[in-house]
C-alpha positions as CSV (number, residue, x, y, z in Angstrom):
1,X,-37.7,-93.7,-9.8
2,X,-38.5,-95.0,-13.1
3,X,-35.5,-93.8,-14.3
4,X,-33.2,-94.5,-11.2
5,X,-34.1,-98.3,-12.7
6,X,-33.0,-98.0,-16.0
7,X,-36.0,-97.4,-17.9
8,X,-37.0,-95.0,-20.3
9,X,-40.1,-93.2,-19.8
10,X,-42.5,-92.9,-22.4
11,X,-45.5,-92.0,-21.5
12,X,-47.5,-91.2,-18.1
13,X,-50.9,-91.4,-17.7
14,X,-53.3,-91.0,-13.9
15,X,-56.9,-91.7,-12.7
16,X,-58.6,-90.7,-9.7
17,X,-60.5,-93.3,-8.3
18,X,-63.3,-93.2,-5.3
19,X,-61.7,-96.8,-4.9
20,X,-59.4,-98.7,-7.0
21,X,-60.8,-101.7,-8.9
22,X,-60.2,-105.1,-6.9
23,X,-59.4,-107.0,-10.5
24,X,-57.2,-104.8,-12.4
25,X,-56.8,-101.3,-10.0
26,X,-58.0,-98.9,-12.6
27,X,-61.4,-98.3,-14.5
28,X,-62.3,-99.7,-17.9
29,X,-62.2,-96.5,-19.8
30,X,-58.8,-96.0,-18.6
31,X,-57.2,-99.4,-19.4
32,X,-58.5,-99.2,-23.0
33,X,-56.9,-95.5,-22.9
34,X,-53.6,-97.4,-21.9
35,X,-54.2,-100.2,-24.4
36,X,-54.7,-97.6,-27.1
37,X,-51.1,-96.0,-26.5
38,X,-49.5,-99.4,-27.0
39,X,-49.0,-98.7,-30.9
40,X,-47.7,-95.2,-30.3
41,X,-45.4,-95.7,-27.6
42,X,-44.5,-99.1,-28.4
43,X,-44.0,-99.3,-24.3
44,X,-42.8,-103.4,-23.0
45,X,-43.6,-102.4,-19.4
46,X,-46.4,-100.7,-17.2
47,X,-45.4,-99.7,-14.0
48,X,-48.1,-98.7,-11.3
49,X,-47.4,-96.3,-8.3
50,X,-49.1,-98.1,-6.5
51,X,-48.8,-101.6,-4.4
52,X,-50.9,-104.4,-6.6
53,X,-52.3,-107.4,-5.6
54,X,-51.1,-110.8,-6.8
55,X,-54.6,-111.1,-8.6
56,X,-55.0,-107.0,-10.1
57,X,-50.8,-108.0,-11.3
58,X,-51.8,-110.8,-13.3
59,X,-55.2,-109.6,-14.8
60,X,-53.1,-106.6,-15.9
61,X,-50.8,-108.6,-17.3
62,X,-53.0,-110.4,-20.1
63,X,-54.7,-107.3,-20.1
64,X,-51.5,-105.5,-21.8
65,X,-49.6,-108.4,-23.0
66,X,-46.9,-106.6,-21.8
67,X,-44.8,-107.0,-18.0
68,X,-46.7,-105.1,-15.0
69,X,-44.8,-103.9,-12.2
70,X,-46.0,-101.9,-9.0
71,X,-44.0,-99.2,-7.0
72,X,-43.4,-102.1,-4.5
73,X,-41.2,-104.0,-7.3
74,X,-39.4,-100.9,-8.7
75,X,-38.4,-99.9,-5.0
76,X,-37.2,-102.9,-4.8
77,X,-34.9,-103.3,-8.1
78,X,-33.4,-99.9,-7.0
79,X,-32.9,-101.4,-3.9
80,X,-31.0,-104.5,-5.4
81,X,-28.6,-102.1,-7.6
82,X,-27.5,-100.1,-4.5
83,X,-26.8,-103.0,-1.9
84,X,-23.0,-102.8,-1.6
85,X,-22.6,-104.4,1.5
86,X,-23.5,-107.6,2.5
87,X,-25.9,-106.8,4.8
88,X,-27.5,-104.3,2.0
89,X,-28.0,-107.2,0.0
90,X,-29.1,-109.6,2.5
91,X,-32.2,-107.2,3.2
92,X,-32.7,-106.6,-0.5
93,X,-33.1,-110.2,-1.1
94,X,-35.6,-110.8,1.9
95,X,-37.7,-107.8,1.2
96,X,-37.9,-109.4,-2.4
97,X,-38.8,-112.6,-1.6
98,X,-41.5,-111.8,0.7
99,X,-43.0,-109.3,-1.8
100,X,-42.4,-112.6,-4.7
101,X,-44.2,-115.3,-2.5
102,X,-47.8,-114.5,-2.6
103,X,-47.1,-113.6,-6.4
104,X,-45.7,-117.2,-7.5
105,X,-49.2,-118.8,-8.0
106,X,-49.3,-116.5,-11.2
107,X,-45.9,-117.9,-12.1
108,X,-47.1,-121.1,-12.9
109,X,-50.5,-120.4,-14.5
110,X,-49.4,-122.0,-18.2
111,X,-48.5,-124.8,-16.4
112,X,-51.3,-125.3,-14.3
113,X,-53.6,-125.6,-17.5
114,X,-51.8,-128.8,-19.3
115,X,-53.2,-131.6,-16.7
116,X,-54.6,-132.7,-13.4
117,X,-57.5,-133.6,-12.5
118,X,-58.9,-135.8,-9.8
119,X,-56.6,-138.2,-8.2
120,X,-53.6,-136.2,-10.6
121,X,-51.2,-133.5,-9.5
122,X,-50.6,-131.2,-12.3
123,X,-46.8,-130.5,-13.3
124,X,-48.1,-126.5,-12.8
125,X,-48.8,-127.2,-9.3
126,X,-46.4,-129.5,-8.0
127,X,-43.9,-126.9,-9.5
128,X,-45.7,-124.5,-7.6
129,X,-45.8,-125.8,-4.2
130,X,-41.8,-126.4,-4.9
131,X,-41.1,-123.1,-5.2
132,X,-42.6,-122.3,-2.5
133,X,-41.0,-124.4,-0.2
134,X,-37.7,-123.2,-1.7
135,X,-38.9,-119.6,-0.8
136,X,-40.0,-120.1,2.5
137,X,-36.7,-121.8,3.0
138,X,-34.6,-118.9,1.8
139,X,-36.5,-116.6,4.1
140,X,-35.8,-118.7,6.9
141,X,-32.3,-118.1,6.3
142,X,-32.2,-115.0,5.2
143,X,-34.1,-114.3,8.5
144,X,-31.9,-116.1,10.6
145,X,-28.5,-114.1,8.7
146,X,-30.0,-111.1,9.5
147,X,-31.1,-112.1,12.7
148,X,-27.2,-112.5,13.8
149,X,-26.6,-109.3,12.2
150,X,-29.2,-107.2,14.2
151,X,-27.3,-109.0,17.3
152,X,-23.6,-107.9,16.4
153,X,-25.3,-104.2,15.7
154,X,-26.6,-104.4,18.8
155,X,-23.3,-105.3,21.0
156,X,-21.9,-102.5,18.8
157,X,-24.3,-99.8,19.8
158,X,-24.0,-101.3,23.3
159,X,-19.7,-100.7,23.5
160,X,-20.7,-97.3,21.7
161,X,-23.2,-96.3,24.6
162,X,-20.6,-97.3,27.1
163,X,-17.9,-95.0,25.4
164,X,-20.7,-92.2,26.1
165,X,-20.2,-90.9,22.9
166,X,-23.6,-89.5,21.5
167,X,-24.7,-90.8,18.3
168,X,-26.2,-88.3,15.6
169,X,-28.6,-89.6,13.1
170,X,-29.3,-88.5,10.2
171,X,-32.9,-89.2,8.4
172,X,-35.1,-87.3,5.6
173,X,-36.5,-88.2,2.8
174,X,-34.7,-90.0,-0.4
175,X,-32.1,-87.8,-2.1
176,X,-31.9,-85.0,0.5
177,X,-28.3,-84.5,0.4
178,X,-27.4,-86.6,4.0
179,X,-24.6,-88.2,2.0
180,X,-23.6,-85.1,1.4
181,X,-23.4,-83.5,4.7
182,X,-21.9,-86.8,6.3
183,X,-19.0,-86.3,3.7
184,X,-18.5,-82.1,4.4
185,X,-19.0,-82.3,7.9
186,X,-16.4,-85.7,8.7
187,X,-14.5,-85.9,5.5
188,X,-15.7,-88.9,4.3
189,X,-15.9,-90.5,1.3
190,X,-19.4,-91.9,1.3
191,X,-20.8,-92.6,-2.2
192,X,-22.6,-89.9,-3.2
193,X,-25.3,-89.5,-6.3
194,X,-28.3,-87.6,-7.4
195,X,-30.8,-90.3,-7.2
196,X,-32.9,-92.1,-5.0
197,X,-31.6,-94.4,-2.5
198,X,-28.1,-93.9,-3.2
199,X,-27.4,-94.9,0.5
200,X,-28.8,-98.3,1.7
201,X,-25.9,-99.3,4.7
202,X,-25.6,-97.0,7.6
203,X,-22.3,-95.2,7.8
204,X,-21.2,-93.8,10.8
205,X,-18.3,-91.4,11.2
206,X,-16.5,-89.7,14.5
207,X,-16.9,-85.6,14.4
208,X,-15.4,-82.8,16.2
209,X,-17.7,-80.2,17.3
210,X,-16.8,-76.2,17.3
211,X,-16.4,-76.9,21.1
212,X,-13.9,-79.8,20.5
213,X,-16.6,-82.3,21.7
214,X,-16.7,-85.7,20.0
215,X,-19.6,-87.2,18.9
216,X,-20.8,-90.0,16.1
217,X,-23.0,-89.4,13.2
218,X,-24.5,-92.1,11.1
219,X,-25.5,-91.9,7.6
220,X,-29.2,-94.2,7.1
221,X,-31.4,-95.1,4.1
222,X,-34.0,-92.3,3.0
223,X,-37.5,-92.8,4.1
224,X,-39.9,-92.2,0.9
225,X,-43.5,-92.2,0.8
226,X,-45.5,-95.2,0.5
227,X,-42.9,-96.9,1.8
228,X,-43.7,-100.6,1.3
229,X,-44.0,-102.8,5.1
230,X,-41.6,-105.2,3.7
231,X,-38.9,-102.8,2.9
232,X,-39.0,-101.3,6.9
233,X,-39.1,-105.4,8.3
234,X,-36.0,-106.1,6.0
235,X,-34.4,-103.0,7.3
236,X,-35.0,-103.7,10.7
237,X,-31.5,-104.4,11.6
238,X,-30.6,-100.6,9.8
239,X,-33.4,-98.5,11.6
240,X,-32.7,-99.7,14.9
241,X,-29.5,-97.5,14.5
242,X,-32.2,-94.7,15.1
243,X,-33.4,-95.4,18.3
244,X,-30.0,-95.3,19.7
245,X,-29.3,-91.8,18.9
246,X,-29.2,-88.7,20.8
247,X,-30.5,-87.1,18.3
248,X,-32.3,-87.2,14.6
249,X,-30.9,-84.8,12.1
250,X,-33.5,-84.5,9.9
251,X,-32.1,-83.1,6.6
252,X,-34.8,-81.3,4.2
253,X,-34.6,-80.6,0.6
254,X,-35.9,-76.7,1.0
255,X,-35.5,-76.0,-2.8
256,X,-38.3,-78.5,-3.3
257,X,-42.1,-77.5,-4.3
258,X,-43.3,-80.5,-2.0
259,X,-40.7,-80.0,1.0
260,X,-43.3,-80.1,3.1
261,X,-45.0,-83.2,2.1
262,X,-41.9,-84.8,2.2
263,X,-41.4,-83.6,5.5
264,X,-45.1,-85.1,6.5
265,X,-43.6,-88.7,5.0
266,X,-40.9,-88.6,7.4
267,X,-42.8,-87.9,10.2
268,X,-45.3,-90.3,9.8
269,X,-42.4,-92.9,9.4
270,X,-40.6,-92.0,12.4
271,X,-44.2,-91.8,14.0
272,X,-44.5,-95.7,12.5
273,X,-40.9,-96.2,14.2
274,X,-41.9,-94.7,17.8
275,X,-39.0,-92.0,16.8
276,X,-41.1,-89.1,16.9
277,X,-40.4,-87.9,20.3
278,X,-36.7,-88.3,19.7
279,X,-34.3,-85.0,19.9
280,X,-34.5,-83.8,16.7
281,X,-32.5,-81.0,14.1
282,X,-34.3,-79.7,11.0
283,X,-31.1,-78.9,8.5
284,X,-32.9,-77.1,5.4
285,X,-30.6,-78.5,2.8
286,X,-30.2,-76.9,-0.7
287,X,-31.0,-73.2,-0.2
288,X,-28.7,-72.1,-3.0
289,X,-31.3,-73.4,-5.5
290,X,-33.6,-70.8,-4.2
291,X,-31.5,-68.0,-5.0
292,X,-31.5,-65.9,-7.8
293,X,-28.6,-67.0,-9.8
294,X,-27.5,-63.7,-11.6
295,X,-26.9,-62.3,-8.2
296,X,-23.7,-63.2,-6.2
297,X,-24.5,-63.7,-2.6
298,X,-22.6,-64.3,0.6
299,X,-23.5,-66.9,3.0
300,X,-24.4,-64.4,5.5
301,X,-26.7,-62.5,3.0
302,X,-28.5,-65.3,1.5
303,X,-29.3,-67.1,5.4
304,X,-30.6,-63.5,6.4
305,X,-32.5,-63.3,3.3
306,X,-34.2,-67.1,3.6
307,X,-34.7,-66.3,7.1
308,X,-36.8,-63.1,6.5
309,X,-38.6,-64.9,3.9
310,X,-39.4,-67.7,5.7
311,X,-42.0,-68.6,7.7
312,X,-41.4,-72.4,8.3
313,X,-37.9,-71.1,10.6
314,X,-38.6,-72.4,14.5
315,X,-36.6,-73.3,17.2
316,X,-33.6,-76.5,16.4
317,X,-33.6,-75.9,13.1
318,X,-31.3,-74.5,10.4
319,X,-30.8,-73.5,7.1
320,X,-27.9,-74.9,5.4
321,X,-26.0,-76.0,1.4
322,X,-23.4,-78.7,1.6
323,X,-22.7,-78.0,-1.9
324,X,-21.6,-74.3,-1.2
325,X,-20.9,-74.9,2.7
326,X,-23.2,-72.4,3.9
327,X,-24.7,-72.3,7.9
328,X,-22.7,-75.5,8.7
329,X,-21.1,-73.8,12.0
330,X,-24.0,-72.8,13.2
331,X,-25.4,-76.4,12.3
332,X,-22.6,-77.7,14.2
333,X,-23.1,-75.5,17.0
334,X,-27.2,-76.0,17.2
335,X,-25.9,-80.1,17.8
336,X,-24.0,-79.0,20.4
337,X,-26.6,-77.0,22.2
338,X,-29.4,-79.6,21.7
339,X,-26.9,-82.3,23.4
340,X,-26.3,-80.1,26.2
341,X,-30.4,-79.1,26.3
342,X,-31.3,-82.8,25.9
343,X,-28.7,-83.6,29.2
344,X,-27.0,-86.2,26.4
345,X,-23.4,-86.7,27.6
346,X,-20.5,-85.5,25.2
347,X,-17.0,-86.8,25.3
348,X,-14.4,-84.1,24.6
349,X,-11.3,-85.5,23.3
350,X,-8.0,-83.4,22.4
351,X,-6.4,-86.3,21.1
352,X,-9.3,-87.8,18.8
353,X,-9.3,-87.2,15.3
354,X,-12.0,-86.8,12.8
């Protein structure tokens, strides 16, 4: 993610902890370790996978002499690159300012030292309490924009219900390839890129099943772990797109040492979203990475080959690779049996293109 943001990596460093320290999150030995590298590395930031407090961000700060930033932050900045849309950037902002009003007491420190007193006001704190009027202003309105927004989504999912067109979602983790499979399986021309959180806006896109039914599937933000509370109140507007569909296609990097954790992070989201009992697809995305390369494999051969190999392989679930275009029938033909297994009515349209 580091890197999604711009910056240049130049050094990593981890501590186990029974329990993180209250003042500055890590031990002493290992902030005069980090101090040490400072003349080496010559680094200007520190950034912390982890969420900091106000008070363990600022102590860090003169600590280092240098800027300290949590995961929280750097989500956040990644966040604010991708917003395309509007709405995209409406959230972004909100989620920011939230996470930047506890912070601003820090802000003003310098300030706060150069008067007041009894009967005074320092200029540190009258500055302070300024902003944060100004802040809790903007978040009123950026609260009441989105607000109108969640209200237009929701008279458009209400005309889409109507139509009885189902609605096919997909979710996963960041950087799974759903962009991807939107774009094979509709012909779209969503942007596309090898990074995390490449796709903040939902995108939704009509599609013709094998059967000639006609159904809807919507691209969403990926879920990552430690996802910060923030982030999922500012995207309110976006996830409620989930609990509207039929079904959840839930699109898996498979080529992936930690699939499976990754797969754990969704869950517990969607658990978090009360999605978990929704219909749900497994696509298991990216299988030609797992194939010896030297050898040249059909698409039949190298699903036959998984499949044997695998023991993850149950019931509404598939193995699929946008890039080479591999199990996508039967992907398409596992939605269709799930809609007509879940009783979700299907609109068949001869005259409806894709």
């Amino acid at each position: 993610m580091a890197n999604t943001a711009g910056a240049v990596v130049v050094g990593k460093m981890s501590q186990r902890l029974r329990a993180p320290s209250k003042t500055h999150h890590l031990g002493r030995g290992k902030l005069e370790e980090l101090l040490a590298l400072k003349d080496s590395t010559r680094y200007d930031v520190v950034i912390f996978d982890d969420e900091l407090s106000p008070l363990q961000q600022r102590n860090l700060e003169d600590f280092f002499q240098v800027k300290v930033i949590d995961r929280v932050a750097l989500i956040l900045d990644i966040f604010a690159r991708r917003a395309r849309t509007r709405e995209g950037q409406l959230q972004v902002e909100l989620a920011q300012h939230q996470y930047l009003f506890p912070r601003l007491a820090g802000q003003w420190q310098h300030l706060e030292r150069l008067g007041g007193g009894i009967g005074t006001r320092g200029p540190g704190e009258s500055q302070l309490e300024t902003d944060r009027r100004l802040i809790r202003q903007r978040i009123h309105r950026l609260q009441e924009q989105l607000e109108r927004v969640r209200k237009r989504r929701s008279l458009y999912r209400q005309r889409r219900k109507k139509s009885g067109v189902p609605i096919i979602a997909l979710v996963g983790y960041t950087n799974t390839g759903k962009s991807t499979l939107l774009n094979v399986l509709s012909r779209a021309d969503v942007f596309v890129e090898n990074k995390p959180f490449a796709t903040l806006d939902p995108t939704t896109r009509r599609l013709r099943l094998p059967d000639n039914q006609v159904v809807l599937i919507t691209d969403t933000v990926g879920f990552i772990r430690k996802l910060p509370p923030t982030i999922l109140t500012a995207f309110r507007a976006t996830l409620e797109e989930l609990a509207e569909a039929s079904i959840l296609l839930h699109v898996v990097d498979f080529s992936l040492h930690n699939a499976a954790e990754q797969c754990q992070v969704v869950e517990n989201i969607l658990t978090e979203l009360n999605l978990r009992d929704k219909p749900r697809i497994t696509a298991l995305n990216k299988i030609d990475l797992l194939l010896d390369s030297d050898q040249i494999w059909t698409e039949e051969e190298a699903i036959d080959y998984l499949s044997d190999q695998s023991a993850l392989l149950v019931e509404d679930m598939a193995l699929i690779s946008t890039v080479k275009g591999w199990g996508l029938k039967k992907l398409l033909e596992l939605i269709s049996y799930v809609l007509t297994k879940t009783g979700s009515p299907v609109k068949s349209s001869k005259n409806d293109a894709l």
